[in-house]
N, CA and C of each residue as an Amber inpcrd file, in Angstrom:
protein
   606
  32.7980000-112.7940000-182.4490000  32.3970000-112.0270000-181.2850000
  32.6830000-112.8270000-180.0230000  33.3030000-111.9780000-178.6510000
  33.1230000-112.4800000-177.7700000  32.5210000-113.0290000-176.5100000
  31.6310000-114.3650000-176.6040000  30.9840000-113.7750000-175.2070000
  31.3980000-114.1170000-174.2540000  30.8670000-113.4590000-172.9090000
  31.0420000-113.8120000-171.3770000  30.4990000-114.6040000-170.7840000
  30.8700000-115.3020000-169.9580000  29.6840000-115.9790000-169.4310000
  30.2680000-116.8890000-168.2600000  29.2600000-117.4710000-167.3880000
  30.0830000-117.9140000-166.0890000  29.7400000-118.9780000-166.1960000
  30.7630000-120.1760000-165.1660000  30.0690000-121.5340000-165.0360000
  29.6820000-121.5820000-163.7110000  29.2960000-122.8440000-163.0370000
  28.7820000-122.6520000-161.8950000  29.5250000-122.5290000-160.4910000
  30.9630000-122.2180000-160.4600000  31.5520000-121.4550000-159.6790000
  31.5220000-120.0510000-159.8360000  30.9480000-119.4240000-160.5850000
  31.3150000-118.4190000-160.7550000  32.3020000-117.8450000-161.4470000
  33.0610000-118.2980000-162.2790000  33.9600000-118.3730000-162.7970000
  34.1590000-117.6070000-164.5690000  34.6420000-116.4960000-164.7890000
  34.1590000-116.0050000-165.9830000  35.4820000-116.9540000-167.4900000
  33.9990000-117.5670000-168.2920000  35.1250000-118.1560000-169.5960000
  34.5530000-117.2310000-170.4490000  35.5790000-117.2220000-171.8620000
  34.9800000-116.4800000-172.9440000  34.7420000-117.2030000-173.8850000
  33.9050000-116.9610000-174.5660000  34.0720000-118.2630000-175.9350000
  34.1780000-117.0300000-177.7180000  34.1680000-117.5930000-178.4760000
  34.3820000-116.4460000-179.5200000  33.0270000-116.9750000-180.3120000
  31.9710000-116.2770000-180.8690000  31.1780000-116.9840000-181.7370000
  31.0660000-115.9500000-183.0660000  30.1760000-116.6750000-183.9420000
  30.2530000-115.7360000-185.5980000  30.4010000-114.1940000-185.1870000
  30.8220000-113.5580000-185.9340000  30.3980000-112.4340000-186.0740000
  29.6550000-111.4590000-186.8170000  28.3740000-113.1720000-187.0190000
  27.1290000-111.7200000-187.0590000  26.5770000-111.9760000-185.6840000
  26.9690000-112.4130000-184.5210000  26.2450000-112.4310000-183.1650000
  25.9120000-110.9590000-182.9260000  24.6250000-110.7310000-182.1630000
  24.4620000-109.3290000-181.5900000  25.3430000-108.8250000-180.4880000
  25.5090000-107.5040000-180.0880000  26.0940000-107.1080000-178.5520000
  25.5080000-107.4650000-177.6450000  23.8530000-107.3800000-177.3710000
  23.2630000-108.5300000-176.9080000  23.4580000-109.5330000-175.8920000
  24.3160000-109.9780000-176.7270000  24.5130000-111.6900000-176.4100000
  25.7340000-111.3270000-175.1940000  26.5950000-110.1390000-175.2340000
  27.2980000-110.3690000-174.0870000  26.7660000-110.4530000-173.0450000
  27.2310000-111.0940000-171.7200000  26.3730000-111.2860000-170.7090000
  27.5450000-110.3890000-169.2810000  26.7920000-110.1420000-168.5640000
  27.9570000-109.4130000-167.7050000  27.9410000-110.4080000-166.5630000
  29.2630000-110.2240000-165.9750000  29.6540000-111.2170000-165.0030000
  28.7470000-110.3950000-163.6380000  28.1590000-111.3040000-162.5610000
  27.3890000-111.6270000-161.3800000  28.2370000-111.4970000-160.5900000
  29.1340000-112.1230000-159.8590000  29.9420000-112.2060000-159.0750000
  31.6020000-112.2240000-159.1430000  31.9890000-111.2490000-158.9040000
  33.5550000-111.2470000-158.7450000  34.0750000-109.9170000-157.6770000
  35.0180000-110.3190000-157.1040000  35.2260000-109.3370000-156.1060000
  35.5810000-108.3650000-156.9970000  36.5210000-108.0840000-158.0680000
  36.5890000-106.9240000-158.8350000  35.6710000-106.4110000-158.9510000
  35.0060000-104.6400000-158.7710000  34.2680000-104.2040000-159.3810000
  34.5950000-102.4810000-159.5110000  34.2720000-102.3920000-160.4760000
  35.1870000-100.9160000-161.3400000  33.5230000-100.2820000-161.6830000
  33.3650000 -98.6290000-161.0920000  32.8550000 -97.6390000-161.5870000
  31.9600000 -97.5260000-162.6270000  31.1620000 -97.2670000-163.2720000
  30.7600000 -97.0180000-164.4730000  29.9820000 -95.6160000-164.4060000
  30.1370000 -95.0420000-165.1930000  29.5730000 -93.0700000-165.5750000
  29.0420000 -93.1900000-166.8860000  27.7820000 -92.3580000-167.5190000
  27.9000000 -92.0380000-168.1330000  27.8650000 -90.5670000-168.3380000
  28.8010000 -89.9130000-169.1760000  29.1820000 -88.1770000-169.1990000
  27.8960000 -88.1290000-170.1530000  27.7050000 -86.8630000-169.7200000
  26.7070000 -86.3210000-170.4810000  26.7650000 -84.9790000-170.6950000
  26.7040000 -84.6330000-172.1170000  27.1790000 -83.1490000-172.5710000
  25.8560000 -82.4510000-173.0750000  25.7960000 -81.1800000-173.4780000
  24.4920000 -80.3400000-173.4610000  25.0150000 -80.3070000-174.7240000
  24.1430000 -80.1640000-176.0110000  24.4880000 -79.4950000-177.6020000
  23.9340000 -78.5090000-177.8760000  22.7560000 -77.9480000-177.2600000
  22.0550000 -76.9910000-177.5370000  22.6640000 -75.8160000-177.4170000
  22.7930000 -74.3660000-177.7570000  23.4820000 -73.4940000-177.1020000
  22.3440000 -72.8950000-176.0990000  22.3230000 -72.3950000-175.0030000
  21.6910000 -71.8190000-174.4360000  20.6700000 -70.2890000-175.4080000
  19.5300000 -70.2430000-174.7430000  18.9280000 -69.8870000-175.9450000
  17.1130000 -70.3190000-175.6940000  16.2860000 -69.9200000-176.0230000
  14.9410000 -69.9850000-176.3900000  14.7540000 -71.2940000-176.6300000
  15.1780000 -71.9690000-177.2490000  14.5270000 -73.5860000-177.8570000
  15.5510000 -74.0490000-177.0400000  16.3410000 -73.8680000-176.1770000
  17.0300000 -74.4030000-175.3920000  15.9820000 -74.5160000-174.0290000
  15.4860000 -73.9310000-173.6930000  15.0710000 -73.2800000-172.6960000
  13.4280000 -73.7490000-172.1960000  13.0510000 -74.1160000-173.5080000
  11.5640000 -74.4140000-174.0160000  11.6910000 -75.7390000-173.7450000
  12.6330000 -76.4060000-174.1360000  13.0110000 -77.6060000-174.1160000
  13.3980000 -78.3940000-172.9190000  13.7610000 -77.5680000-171.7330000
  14.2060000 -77.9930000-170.6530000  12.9380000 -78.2240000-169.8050000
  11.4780000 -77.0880000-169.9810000  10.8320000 -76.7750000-169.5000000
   9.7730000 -78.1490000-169.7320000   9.8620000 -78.8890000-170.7790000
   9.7940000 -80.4100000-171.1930000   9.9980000 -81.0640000-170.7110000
  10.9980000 -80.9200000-170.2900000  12.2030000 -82.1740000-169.9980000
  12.5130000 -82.9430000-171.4530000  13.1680000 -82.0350000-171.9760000
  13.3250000 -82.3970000-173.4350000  14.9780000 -81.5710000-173.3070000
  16.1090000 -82.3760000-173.4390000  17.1080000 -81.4300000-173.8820000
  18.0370000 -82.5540000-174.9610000  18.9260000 -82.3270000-175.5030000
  19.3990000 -82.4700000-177.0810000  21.6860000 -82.9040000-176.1410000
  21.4610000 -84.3300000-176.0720000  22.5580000 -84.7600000-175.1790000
  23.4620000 -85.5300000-176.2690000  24.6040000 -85.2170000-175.7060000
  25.6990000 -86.3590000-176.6020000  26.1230000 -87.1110000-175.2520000
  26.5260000 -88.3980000-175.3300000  27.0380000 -88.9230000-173.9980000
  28.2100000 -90.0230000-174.2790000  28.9360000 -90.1590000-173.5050000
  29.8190000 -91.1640000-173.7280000  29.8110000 -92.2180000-172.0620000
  30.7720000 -93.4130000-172.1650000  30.6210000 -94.5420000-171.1520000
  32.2220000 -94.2860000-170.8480000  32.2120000 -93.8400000-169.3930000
  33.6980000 -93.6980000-168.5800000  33.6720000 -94.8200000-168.0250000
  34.4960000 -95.5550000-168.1750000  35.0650000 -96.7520000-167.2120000
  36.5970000 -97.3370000-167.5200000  37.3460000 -97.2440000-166.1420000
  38.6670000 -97.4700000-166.2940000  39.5140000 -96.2200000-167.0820000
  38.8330000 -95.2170000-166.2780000  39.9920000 -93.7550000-166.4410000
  39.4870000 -93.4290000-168.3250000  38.9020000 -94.0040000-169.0370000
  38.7980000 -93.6690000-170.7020000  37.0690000 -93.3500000-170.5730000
  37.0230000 -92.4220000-171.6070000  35.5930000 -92.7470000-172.0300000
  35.4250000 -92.6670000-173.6460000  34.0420000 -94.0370000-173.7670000
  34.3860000 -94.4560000-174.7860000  33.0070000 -93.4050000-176.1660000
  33.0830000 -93.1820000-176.9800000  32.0160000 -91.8030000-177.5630000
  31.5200000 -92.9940000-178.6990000  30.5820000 -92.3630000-179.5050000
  30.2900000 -92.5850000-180.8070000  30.4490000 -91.5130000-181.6880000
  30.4390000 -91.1490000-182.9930000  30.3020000 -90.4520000-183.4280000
  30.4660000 -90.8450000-185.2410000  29.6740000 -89.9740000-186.0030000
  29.2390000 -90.2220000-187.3560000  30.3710000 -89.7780000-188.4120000
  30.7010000 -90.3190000-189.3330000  31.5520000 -90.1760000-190.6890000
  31.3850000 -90.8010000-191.7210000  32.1490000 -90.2600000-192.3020000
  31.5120000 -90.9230000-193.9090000  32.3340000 -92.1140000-194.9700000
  33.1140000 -92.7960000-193.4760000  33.7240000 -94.1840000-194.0070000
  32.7200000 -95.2700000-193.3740000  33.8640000 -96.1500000-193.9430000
  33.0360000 -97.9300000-193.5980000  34.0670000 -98.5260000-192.6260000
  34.2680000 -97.4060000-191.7780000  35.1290000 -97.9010000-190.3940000
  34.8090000 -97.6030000-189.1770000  34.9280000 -97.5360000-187.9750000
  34.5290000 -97.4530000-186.9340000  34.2000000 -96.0690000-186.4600000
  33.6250000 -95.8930000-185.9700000  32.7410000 -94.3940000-185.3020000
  33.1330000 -94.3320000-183.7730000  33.5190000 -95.3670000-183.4910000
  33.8720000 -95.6570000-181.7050000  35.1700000 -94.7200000-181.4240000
  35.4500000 -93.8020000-180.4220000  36.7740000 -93.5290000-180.1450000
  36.7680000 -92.7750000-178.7410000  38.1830000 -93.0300000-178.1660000
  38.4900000 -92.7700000-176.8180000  38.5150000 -91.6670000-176.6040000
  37.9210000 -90.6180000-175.5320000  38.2730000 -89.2970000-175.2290000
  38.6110000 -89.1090000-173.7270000  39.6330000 -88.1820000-172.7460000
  39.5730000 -87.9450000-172.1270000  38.0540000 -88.0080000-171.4340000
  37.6890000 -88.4920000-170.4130000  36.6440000 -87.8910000-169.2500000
  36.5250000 -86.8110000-169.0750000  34.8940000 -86.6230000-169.3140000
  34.2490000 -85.3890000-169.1710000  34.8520000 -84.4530000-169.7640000
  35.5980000 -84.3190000-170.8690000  36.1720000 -83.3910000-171.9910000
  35.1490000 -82.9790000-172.4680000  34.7950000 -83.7080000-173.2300000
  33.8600000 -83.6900000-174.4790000  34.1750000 -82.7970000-175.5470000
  33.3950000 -83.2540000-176.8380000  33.9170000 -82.9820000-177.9060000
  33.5260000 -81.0020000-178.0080000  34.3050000 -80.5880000-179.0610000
  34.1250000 -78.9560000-179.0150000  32.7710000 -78.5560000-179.3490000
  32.5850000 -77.0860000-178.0430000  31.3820000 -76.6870000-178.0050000
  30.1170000 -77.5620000-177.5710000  30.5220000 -78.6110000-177.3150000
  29.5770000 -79.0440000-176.0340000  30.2070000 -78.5700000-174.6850000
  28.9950000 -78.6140000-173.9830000  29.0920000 -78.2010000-172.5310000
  28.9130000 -79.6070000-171.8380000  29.8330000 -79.3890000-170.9970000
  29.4100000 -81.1230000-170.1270000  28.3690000 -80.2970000-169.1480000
  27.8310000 -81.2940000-168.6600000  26.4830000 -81.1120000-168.0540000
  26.6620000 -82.5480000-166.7930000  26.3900000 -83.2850000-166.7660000
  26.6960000 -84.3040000-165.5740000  27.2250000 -85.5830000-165.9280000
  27.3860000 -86.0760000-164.8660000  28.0940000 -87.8070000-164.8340000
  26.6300000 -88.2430000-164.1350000  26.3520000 -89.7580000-164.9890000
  25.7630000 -90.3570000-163.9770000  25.8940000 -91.7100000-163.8320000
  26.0460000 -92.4100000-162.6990000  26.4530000 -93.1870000-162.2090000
  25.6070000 -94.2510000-161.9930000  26.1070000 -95.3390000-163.4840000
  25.4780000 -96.3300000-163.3740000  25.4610000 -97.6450000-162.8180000
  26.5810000 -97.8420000-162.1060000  26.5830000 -98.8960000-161.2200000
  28.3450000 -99.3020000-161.2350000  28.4560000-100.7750000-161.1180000
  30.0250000-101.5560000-161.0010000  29.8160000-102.1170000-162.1030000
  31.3210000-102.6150000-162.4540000  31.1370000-104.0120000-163.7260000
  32.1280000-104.7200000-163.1650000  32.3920000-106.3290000-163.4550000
  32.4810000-106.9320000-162.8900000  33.6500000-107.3050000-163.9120000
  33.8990000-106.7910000-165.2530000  34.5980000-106.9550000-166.2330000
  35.9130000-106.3250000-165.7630000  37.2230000-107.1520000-166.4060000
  38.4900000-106.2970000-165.9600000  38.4770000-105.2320000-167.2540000
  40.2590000-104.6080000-167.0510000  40.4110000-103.6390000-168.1180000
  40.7430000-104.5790000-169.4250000  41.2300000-105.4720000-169.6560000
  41.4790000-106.2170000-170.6550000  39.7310000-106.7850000-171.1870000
  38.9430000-107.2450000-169.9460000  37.8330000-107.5500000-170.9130000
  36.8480000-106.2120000-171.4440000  36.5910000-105.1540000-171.1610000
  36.3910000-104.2830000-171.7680000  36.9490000-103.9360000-172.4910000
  38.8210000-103.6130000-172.6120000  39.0490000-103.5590000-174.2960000
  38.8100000-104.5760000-174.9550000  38.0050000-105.9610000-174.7520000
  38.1160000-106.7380000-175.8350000  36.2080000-106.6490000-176.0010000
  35.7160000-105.9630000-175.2570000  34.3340000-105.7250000-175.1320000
  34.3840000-104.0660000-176.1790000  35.0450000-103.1710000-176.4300000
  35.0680000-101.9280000-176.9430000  35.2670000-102.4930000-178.5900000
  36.2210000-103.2710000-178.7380000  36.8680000-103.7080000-179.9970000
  35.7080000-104.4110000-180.6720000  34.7910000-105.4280000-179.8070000
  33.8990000-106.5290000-180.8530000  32.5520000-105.1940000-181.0930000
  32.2200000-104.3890000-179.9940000  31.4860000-103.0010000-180.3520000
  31.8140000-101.9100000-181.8450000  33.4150000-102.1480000-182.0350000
  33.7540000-100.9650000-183.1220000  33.3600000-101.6740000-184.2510000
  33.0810000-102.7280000-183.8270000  33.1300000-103.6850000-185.6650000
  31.5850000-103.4100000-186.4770000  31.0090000-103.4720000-185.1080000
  29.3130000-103.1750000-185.0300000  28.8400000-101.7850000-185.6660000
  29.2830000-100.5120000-184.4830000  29.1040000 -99.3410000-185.0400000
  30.1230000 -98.7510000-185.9490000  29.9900000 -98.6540000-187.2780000
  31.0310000 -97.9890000-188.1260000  30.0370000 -96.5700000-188.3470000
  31.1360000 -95.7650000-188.3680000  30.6690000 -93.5430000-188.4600000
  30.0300000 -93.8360000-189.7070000  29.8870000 -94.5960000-190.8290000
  28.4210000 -94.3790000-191.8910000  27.2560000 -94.7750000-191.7340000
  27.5080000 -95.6920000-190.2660000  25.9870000 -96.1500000-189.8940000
  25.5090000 -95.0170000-188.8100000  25.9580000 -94.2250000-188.7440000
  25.2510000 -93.0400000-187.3160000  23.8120000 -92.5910000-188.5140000
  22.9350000 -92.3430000-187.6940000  21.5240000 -92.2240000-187.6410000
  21.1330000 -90.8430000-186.8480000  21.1150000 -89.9610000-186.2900000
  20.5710000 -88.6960000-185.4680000  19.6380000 -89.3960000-184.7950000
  18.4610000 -90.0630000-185.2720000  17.6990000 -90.3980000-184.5440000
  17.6710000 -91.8510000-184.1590000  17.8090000 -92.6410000-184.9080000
  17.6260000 -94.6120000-184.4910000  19.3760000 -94.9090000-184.2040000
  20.5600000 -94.2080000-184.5890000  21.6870000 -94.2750000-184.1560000
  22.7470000 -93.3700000-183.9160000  22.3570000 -93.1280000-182.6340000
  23.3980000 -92.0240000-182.5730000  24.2080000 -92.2450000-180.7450000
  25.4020000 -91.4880000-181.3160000  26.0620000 -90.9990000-179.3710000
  25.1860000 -92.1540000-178.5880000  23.9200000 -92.1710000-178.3940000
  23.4090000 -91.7400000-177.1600000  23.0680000 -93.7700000-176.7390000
  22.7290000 -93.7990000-178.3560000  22.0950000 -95.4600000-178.6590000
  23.1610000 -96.0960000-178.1890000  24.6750000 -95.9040000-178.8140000
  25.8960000 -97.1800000-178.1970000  25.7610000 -96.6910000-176.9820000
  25.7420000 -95.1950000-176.4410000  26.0420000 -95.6020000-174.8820000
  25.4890000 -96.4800000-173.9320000  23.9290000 -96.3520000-174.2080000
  22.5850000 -97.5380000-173.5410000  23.1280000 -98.7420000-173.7430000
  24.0450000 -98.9340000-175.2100000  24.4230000-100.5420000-175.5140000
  25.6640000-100.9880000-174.8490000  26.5210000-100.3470000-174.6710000
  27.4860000-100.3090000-174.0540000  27.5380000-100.6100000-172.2750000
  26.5080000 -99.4240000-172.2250000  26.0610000 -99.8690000-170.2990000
  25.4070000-101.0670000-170.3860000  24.5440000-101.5450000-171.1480000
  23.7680000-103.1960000-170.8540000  24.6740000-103.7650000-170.9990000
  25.9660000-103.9020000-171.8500000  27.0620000-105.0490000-171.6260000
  27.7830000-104.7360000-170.1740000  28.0730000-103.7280000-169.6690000
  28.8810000-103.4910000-168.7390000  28.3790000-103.7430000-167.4080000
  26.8790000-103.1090000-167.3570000  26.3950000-103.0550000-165.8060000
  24.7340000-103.6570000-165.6750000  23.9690000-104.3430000-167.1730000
  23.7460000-104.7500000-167.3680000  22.0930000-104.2080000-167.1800000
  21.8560000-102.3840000-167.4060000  20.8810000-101.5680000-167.5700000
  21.3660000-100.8270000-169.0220000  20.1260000-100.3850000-169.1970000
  20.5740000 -99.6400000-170.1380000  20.6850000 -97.4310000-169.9000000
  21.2500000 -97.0800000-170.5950000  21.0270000 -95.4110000-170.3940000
  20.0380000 -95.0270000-170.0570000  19.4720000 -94.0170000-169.1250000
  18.3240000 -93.2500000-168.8350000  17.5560000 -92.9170000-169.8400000
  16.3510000 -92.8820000-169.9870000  15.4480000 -92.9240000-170.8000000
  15.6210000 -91.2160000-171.5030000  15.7140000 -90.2880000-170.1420000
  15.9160000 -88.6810000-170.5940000  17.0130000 -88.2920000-171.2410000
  18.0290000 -89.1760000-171.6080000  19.3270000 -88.5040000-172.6110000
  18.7360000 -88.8400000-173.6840000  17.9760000 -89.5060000-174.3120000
  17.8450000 -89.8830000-175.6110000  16.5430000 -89.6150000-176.1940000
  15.8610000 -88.7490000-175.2860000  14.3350000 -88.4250000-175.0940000
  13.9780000 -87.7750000-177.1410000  15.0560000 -86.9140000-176.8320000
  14.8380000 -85.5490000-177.9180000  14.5960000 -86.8050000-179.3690000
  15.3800000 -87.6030000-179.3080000  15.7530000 -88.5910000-180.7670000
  14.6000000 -89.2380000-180.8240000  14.0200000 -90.5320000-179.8240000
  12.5170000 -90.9550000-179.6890000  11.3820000 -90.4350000-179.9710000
  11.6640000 -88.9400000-179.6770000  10.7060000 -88.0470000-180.2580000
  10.4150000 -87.7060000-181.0960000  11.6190000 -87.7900000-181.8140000
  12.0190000 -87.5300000-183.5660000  11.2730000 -88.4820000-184.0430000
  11.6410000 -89.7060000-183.8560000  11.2350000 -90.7210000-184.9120000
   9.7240000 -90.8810000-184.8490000   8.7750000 -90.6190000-183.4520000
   6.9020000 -90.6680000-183.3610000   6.9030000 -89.3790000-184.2530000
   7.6770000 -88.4350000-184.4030000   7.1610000 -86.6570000-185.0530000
   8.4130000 -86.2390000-185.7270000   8.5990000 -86.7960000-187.0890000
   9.7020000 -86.3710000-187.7890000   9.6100000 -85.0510000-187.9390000
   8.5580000 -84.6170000-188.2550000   8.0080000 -83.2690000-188.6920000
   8.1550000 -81.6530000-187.8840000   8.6720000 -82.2490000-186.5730000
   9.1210000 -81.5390000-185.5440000   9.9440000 -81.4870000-185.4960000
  10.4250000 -82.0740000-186.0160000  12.3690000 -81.9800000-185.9110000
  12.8270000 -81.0270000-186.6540000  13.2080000 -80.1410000-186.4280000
  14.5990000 -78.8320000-187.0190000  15.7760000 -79.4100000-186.9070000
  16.6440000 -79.5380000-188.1780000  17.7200000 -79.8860000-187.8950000
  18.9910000 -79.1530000-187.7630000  18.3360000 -77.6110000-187.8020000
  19.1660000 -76.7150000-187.3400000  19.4980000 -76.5460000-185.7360000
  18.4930000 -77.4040000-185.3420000  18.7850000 -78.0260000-183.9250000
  19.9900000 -78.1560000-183.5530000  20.5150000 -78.9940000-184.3420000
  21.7780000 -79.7270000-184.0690000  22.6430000 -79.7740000-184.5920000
  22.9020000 -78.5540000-185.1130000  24.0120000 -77.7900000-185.1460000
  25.0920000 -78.0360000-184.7440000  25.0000000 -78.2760000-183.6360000
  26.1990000 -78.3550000-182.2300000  26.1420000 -79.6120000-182.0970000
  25.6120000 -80.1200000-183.1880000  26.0590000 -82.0820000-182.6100000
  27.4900000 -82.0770000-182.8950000  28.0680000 -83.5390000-183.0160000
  29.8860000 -83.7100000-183.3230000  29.7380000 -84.0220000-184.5370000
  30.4630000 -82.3760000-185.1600000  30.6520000 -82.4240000-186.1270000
  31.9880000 -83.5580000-186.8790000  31.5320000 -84.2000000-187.6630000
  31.9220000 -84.8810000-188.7120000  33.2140000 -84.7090000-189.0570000
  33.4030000 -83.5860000-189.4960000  35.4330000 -83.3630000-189.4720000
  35.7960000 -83.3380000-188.4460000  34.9760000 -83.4440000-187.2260000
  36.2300000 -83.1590000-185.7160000  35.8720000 -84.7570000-185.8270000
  34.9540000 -85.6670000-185.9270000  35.3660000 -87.1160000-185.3460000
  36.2240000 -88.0860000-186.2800000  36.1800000 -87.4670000-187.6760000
  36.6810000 -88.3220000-188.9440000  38.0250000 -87.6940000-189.1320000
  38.3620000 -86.3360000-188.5770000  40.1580000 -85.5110000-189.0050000
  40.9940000 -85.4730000-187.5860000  39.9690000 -85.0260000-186.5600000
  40.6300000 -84.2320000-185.0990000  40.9560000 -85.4240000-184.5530000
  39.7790000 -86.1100000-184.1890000  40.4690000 -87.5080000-183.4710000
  40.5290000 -88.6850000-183.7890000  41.1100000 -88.8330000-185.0170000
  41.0390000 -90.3410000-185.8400000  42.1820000 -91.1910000-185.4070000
  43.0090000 -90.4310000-184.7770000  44.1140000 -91.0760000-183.9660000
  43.1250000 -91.6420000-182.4580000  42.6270000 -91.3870000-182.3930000
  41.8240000 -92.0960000-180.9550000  40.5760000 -92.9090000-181.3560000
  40.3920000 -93.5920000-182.5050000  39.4100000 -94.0090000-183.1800000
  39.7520000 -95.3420000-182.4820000  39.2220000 -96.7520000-181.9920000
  39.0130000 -97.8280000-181.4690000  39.5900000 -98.6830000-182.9800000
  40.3630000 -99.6270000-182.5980000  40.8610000-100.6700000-183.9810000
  40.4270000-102.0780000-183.6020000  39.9180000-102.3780000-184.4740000
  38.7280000-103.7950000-184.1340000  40.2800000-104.5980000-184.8720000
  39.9270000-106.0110000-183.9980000  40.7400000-106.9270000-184.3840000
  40.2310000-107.7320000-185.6500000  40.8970000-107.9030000-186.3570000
  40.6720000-108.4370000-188.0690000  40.0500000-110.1190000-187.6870000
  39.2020000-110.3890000-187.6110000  38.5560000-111.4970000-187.7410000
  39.1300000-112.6080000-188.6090000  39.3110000-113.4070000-187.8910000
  40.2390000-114.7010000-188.8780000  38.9890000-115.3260000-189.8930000
């Protein structure tokens, strides 16, 4: 794994350590005149509808989200290999039958485009599509992990509300809910050509 980290000019080195290190451990750079955008898209799954509706009235709604930075945005999504779940989609696309719903704008990163692809790659090794979870891992979890490496907060507490909720009240959960999550053959057949390729660890 790679981390970041500055010396006391300010100066960003990388060092490589095991890879069972956490994501965690990346640290985001403080000072550099570069600083690049960060979004996270946020799509609606629910179809409009009664428990759609009930749910808003909460402040409870049912989000997939991905992390735009440097023209890509980067998704999660679940399958039933022992390979990566990470993959690139156009901005604010989003996957079929979601509705995008907003961007929100989480700050600068201080990272170039080369250290975020080498920040996306030590991430794909982490989340592989047989570890997605609905509730303790899903979409919503890499995006929060993804923004703490980048801008060094994590995702809004209200995209991921519906899942937190799940896990205090399993028993509430319908999983006909989510229906309209990303389905499994569109992230493991449709876009496996845009799937993230982790570098083979020496």
């Amino acid at each position: 794994m790679v981390r970041y980290n500055y010396n006391n000019n300010n100066r960003m080195n990388s060092q490589v350590e095991p890879d069972n290190s956490s994501s965690n451990q990346y640290e985001v750079p403080l000072f550099r005149d570069q600083k690049t955008p960060v979004y996270i898209n946020v799509y609606d799954m629910l179809p409009k509808g009664k428990i759609a509706d009930i749910g808003y009235m909460f402040g409870i709604g049912v989000f997939h989200s991905g992390v735009e930075v440097y023209d890509k945005e980067y998704n999660f999504g679940g399958h039933d290999f022992d390979s990566t779940g990470v993959f690139i989609m156009r901005p604010r696309i989003g996957p079929p039958n979601l509705t995008f719903k907003e961007s929100v704008f989480m700050g600068h990163t201080s990272l170039s485009k080369e250290e975020v692809k080498n920040v996306i790659e030590e991430l794909s090794k982490e989340w592989s599509g047989n570890s997605y979870n609905l509730l303790t891992r899903n979409c919503n979890h890499f995006t929060s992990d993804l923004c703490n490496i980048l801008v060094g907060k994590p995702a809004p507490n209200w995209i991921n509300r519906a899942a937190k909720l799940g896990t205090l009240f399993p028993c509430l959960m319908n999983s006909t809910w989510f229906m309209t999550s990303l389905d499994r053959r569109f992230v493991s057949k449709t876009h496996s050509q845009n799937f993230v390729v982790s570098k083979k660890t020496k």
